[in-house]
Backbone as CSV, one residue per row, in Angstrom:
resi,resn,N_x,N_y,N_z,CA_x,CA_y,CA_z,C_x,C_y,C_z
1,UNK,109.504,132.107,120.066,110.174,133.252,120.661,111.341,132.749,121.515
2,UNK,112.392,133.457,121.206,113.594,133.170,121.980,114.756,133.785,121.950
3,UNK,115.712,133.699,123.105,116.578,134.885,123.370,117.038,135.564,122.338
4,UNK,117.214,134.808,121.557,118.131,135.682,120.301,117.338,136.903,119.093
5,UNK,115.704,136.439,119.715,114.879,137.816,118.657,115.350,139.198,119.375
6,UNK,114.320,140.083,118.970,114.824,141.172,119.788,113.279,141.348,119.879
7,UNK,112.379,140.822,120.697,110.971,141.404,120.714,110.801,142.124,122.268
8,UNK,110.172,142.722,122.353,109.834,143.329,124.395,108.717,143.070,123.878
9,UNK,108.225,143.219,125.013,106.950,143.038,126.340,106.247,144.514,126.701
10,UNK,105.338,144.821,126.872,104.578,146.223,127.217,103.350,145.469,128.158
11,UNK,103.358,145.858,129.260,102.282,144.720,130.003,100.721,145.951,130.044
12,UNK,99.802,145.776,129.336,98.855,146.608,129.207,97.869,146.309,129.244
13,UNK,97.965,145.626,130.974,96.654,145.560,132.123,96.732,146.522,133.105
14,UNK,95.511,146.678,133.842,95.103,147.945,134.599,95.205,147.135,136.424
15,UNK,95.663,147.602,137.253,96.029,146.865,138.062,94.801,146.522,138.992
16,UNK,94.670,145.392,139.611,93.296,144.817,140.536,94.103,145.172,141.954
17,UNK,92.743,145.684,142.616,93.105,145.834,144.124,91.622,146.539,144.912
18,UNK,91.616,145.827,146.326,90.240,146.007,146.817,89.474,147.457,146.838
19,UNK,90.320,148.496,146.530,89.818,150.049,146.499,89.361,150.507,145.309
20,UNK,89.427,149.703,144.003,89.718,150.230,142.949,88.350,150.251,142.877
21,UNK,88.068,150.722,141.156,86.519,151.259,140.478,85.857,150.225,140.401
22,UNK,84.425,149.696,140.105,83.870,148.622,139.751,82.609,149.092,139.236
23,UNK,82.339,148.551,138.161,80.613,148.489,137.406,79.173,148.618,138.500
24,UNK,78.703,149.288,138.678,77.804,149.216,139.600,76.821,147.599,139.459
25,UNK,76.111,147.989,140.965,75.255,146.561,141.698,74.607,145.817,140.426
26,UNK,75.001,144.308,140.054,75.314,143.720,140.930,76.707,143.304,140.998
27,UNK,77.206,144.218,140.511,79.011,144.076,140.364,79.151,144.686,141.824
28,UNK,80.783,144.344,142.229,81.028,144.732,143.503,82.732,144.654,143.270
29,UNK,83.392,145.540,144.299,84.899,145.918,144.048,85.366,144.232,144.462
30,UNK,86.803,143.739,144.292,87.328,142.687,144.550,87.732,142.621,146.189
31,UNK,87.485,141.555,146.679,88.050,140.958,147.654,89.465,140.326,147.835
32,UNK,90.124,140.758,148.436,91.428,140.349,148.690,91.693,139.695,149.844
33,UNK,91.899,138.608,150.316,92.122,138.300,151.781,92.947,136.688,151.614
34,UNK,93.696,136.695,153.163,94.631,135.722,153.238,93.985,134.342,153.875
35,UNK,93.909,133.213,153.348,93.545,131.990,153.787,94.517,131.482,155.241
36,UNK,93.573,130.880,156.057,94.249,130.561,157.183,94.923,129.197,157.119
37,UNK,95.914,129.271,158.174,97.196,128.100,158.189,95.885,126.624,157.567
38,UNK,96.866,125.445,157.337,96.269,124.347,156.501,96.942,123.544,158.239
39,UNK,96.200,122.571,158.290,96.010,121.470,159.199,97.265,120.282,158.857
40,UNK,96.692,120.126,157.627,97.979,119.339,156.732,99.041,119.006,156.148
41,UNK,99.792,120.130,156.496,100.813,120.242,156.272,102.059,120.514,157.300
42,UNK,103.143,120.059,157.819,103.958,120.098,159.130,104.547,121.293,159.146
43,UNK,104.873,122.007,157.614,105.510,123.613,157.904,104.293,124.637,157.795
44,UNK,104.641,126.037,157.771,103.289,127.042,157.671,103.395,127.093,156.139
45,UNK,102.386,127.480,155.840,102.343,128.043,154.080,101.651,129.488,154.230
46,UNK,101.645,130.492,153.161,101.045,131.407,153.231,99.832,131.701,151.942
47,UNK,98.849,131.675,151.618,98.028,131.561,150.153,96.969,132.550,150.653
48,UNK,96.327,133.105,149.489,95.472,134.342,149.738,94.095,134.084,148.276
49,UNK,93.233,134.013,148.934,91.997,134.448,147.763,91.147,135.226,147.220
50,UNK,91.209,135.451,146.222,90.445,136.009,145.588,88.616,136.260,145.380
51,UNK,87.610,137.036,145.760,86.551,136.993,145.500,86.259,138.290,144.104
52,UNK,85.926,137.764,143.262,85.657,139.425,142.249,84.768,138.776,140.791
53,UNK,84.159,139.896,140.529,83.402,139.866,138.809,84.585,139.169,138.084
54,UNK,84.174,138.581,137.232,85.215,137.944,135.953,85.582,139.784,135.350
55,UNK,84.285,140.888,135.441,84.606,141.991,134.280,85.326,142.581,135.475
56,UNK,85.845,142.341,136.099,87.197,143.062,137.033,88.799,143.564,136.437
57,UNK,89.190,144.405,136.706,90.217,145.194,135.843,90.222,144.777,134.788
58,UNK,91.562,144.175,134.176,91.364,144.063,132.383,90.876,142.783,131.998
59,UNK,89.794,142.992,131.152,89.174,141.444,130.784,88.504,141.514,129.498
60,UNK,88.714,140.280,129.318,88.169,140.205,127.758,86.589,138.675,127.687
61,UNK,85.987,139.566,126.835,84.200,138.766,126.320,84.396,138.722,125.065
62,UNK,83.054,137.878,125.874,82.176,136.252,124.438,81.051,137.581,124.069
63,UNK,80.596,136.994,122.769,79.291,137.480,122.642,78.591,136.939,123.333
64,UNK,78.377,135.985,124.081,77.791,135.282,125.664,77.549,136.273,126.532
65,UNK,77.816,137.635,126.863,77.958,138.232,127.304,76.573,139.326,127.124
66,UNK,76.152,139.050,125.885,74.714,139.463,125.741,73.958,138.968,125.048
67,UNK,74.016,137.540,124.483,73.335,136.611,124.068,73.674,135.354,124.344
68,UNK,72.707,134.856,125.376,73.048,133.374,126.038,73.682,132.039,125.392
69,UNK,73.065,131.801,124.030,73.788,131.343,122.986,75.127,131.658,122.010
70,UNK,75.570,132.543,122.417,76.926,133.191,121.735,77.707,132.342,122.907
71,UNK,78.917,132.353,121.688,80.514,131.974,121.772,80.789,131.695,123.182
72,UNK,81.420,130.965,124.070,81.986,131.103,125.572,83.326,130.459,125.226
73,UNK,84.098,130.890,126.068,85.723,130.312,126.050,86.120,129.262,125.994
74,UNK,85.052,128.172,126.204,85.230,126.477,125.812,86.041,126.545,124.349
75,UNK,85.099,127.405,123.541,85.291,127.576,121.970,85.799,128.176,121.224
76,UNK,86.814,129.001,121.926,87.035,129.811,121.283,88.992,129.801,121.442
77,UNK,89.683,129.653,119.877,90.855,129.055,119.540,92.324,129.912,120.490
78,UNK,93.109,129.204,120.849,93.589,129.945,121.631,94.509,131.143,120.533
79,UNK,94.508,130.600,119.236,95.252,131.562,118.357,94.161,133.282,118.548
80,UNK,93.324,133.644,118.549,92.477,134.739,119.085,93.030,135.654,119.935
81,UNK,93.558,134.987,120.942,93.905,135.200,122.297,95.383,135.305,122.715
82,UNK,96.453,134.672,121.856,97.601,134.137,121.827,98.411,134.909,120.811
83,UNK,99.019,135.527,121.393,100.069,136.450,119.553,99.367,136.502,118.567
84,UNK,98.070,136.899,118.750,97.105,137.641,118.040,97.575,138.842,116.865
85,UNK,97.944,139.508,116.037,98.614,140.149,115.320,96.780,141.762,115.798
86,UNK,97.806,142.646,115.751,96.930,143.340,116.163,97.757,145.206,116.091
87,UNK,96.481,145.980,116.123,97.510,147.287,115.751,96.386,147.849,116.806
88,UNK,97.626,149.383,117.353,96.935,150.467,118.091,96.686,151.480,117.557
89,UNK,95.719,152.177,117.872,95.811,153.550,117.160,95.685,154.598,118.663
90,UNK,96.909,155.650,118.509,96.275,156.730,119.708,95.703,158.284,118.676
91,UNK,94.484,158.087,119.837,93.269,159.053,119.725,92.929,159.430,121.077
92,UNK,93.789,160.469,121.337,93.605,161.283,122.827,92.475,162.149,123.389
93,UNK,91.580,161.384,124.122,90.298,162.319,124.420,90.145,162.429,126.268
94,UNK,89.469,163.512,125.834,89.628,163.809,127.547,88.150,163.530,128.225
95,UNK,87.213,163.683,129.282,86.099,163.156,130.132,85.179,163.347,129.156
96,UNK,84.737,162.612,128.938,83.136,162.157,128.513,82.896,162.876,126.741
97,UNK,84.368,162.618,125.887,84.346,163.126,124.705,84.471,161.130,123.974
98,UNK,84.314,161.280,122.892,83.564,160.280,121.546,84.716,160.652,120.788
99,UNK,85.389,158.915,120.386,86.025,158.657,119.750,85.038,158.536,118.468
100,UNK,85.601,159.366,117.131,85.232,158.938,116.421,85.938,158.001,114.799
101,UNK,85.052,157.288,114.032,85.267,156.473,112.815,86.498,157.211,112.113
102,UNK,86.074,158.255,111.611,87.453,159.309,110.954,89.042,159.420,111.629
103,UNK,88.865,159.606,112.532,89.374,159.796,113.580,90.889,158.378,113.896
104,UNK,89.849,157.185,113.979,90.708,156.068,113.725,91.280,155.680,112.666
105,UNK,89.812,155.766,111.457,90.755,155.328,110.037,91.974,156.268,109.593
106,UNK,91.876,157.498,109.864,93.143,158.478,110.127,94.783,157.909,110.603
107,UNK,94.570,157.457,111.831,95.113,156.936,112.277,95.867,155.532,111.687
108,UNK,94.997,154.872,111.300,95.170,153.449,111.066,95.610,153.689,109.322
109,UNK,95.611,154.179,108.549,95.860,154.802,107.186,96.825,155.256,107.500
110,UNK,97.576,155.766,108.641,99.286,156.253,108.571,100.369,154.910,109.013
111,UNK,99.784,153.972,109.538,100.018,152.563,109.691,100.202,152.015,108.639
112,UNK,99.384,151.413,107.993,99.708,151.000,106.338,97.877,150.779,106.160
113,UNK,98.647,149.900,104.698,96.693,150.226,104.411,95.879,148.702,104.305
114,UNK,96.583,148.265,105.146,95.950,146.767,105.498,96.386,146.020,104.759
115,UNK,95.023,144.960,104.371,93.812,144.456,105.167,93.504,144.325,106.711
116,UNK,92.906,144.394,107.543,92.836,144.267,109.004,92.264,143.492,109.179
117,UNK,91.678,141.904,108.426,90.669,141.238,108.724,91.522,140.149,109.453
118,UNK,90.524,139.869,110.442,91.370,139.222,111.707,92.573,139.371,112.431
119,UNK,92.379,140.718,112.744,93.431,141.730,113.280,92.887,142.418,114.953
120,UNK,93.284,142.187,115.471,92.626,142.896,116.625,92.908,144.859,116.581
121,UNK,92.417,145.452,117.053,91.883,146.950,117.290,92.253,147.447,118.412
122,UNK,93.344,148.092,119.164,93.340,148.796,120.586,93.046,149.883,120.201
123,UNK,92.306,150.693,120.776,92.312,152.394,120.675,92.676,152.709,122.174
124,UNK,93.857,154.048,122.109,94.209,154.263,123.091,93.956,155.907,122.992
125,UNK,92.855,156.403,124.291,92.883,157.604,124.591,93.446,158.001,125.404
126,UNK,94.099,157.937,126.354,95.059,158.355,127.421,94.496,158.261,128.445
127,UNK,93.200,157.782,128.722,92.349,157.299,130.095,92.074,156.629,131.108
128,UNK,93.358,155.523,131.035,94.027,154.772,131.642,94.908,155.334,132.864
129,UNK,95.063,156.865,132.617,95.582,157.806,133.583,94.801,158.296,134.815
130,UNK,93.483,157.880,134.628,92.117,158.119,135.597,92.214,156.786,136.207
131,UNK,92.655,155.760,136.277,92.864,154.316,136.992,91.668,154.515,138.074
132,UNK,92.670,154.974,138.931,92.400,155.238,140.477,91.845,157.140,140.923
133,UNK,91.019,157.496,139.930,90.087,158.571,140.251,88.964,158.427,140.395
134,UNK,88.340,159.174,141.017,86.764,159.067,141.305,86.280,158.938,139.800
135,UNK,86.575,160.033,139.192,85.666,159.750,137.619,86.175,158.457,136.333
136,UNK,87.071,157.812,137.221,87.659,156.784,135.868,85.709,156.076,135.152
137,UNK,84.849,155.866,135.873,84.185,155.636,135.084,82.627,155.906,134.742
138,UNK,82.379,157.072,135.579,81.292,157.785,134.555,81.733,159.034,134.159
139,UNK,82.888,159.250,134.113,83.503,160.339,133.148,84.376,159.906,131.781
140,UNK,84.314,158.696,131.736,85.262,158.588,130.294,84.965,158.125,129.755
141,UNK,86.145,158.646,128.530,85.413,158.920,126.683,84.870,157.765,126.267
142,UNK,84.561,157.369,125.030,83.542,156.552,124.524,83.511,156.473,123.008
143,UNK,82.874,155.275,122.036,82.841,155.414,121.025,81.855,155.705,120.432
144,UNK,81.981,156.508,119.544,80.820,156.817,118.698,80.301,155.137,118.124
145,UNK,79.028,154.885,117.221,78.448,154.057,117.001,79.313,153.686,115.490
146,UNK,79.399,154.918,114.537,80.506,154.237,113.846,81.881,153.554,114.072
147,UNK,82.144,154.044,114.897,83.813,153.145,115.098,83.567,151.533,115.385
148,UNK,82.224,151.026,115.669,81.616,149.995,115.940,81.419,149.307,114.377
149,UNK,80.601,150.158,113.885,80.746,150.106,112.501,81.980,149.969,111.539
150,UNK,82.943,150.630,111.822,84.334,150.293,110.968,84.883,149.434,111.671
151,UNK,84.852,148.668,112.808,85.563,147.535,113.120,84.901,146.626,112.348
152,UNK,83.472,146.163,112.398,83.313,145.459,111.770,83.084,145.115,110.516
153,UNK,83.360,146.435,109.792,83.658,146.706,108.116,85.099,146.285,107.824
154,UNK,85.779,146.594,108.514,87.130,145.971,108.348,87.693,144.349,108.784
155,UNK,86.754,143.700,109.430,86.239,142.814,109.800,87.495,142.549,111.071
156,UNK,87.563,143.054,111.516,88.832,142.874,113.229,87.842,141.919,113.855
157,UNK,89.033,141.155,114.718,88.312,140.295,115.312,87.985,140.208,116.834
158,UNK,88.644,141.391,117.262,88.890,141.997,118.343,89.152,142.934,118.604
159,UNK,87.859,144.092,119.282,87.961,145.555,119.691,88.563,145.728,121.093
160,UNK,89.745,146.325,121.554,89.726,146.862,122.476,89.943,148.637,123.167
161,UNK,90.165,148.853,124.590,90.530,149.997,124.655,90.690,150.464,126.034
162,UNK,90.703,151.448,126.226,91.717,151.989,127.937,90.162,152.946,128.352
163,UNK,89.103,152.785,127.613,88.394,153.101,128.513,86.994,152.361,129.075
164,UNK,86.383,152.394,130.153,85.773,150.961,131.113,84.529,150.628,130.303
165,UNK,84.094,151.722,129.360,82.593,151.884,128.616,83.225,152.498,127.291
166,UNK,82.618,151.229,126.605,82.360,151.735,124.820,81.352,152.399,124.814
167,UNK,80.074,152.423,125.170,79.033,153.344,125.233,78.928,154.399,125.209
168,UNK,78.338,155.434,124.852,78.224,156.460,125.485,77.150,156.227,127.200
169,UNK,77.700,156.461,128.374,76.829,156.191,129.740,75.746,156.993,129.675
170,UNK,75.764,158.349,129.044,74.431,159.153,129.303,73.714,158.730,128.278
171,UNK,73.928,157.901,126.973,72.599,157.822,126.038,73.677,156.490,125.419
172,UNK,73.701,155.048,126.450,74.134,154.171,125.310,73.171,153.777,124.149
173,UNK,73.587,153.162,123.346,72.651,152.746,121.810,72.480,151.606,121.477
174,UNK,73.407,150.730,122.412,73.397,149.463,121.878,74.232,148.847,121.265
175,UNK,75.001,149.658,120.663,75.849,149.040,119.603,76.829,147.602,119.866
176,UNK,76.986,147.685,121.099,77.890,146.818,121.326,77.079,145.101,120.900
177,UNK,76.099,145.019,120.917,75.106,144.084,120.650,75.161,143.971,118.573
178,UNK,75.670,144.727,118.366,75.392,144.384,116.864,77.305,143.701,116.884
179,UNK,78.107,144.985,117.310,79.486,144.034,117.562,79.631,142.340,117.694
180,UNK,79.107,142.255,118.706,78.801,140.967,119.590,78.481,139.623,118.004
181,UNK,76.805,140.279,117.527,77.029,139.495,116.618,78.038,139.008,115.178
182,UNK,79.085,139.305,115.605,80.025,138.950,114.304,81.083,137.880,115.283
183,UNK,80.836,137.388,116.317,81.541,136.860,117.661,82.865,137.384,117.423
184,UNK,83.312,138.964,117.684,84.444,139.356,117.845,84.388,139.716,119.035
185,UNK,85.716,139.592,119.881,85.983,139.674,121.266,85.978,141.111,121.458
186,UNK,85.901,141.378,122.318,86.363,142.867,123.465,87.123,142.691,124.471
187,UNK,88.073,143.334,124.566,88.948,143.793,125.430,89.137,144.933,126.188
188,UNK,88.566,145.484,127.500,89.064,146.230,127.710,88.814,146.292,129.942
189,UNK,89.196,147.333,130.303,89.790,148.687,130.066,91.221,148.420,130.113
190,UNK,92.197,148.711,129.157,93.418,148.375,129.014,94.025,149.527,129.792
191,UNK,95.326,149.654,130.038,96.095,150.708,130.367,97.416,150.808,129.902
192,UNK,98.329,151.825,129.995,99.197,152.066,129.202,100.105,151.708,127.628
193,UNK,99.079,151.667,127.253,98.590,151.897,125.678,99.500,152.908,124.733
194,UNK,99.847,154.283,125.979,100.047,155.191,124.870,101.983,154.866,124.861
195,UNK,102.555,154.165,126.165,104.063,153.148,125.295,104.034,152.578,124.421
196,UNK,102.811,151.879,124.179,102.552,151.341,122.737,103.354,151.960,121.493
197,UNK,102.187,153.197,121.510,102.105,154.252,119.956,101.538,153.646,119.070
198,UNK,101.085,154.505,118.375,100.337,153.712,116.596,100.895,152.719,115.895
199,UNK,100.580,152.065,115.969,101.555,150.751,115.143,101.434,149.578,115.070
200,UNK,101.528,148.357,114.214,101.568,147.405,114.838,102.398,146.304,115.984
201,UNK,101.654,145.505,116.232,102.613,144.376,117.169,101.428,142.733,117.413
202,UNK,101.501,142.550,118.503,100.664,141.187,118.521,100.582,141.399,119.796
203,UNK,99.388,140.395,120.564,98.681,140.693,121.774,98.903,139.724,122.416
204,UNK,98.672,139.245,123.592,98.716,138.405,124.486,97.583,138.151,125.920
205,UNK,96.253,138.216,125.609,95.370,138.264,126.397,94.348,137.157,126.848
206,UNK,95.309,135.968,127.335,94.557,134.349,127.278,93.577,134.431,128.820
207,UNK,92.041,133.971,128.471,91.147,133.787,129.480,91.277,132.537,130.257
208,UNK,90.881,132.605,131.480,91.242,131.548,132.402,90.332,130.337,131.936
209,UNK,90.649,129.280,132.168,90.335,128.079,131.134,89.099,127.847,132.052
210,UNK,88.122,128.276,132.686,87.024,127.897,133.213,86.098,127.535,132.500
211,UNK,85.340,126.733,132.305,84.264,126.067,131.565,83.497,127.174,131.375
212,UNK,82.001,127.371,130.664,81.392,128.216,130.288,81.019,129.556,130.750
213,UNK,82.521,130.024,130.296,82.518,131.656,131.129,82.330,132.343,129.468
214,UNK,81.575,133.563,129.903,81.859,134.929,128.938,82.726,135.719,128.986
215,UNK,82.993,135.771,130.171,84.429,136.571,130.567,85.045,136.059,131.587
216,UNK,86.604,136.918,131.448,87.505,136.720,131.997,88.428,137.532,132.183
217,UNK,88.728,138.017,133.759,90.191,138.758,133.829,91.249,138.237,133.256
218,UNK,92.020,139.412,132.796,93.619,139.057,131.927,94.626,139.537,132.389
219,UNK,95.926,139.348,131.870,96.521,140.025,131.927,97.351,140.157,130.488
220,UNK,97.074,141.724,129.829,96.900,141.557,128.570,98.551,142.055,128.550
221,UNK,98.977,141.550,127.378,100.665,141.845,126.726,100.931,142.300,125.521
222,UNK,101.259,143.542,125.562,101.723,143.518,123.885,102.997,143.640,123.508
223,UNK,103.179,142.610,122.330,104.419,142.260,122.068,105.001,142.970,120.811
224,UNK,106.056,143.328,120.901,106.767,144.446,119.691,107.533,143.222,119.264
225,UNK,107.950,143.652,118.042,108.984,143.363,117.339,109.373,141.803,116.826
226,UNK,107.787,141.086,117.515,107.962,139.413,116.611,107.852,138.852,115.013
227,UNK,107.575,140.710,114.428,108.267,139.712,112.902,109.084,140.194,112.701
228,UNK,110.436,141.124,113.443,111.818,141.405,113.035,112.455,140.377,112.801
């Protein structure tokens, strides 16, 4: 990549800050605070740290994540993670409505008609607009158990999406555990998705190089226009 393509940037992470939503106990919101002056050094410096869940704003998992023996980021190629080739589909749902299978392949059939195998998956419902509301997350939408099913019929290698739970919260099923076993990643809760639009582009969502993590905050990118 270089000056002379014509590709942009769409930065489609959800922003971290100590007020925001978090997964209930034993998850907890992030810590933000400033480290005091250093002893060692003759001028002042200013540095600030971080305390928070790895599943803190936008982040992407191992199947490690629900089977102790699955995949962790030691292993996993940075091509996955790195200008990933990947398509969105928008499917606009409002509090506590189910994305469904039809619904996407709809979508993804006005795109072209593939193959999608080793393609990553965003679905964008517009829920990314609840960020910073009380209900961003036991009010939003969710996937039905097939759309779980057509990712991995189409064999993607990476599901993501703009809302905090694939589940349904009042009756999850599990599904995400059959996902898991095909070691395709998840990504989410993404945000502003719907600049995107339906289409393809390539992703940019590299995990912090920590030794045997399942997850990891990102900061995810999607990139237009790198095979013009």
């Amino acid at each position: 990549m270089n000056a002379s393509h014509s590709y942009s940037m769409i930065d489609i992470s959800g922003p971290i800050h100590p007020r925001m939503w978090h997964y209930p106990d034993p998850y907890f919101a992030p810590e933000i605070f400033d480290l005091p002056p250093v002893a060692w050094l003759p001028e002042p410096i200013y540095s600030e740290a971080v305390r928070m869940p790895l599943q803190t704003g936008t982040y992407i998992e191992t199947a490690a994540h629900v089977r102790p023996d699955g995949m962790r980021f030691d292993h996993v190629p940075l091509e996955r993670t790195v200008l990933l080739p990947v398509v969105c589909v928008q499917v606009p749902k409002g509090p506590a409505e189910a994305v469904g299978a039809d619904e996407v392949r709809a979508v993804l059939a006005g795109i072209g008609p593939g193959p999608w195998e080793g393609y990553g998956l965003l679905i964008s419902t517009g829920w990314d607009t609840h960020w910073d509301e009380p209900d961003y997350l036991d009010a939003c939408p969710y996937f039905d158990d097939d759309v779980i099913d057509e990712a991995l019929a189409q064999r993607f290698s990476l599901l993501g999406g703009d809302t905090p739970r694939f589940e349904n919260p009042a009756a999850p099923s599990g599904h995400l555990r059959r996902f898991f076993q095909a070691d395709a990643l998840l990504l989410a809760p993404l945000a502003n998705l719907g600049a995107v639009g339906s289409t393809r582009g390539h992703l940019i969502a590299a995990p912090l190089p920590i030794r045997g993590i399942s997850a990891s905050p990102v900061r995810a990118v999607w990139v237009r226009g790198l095979d013009s």
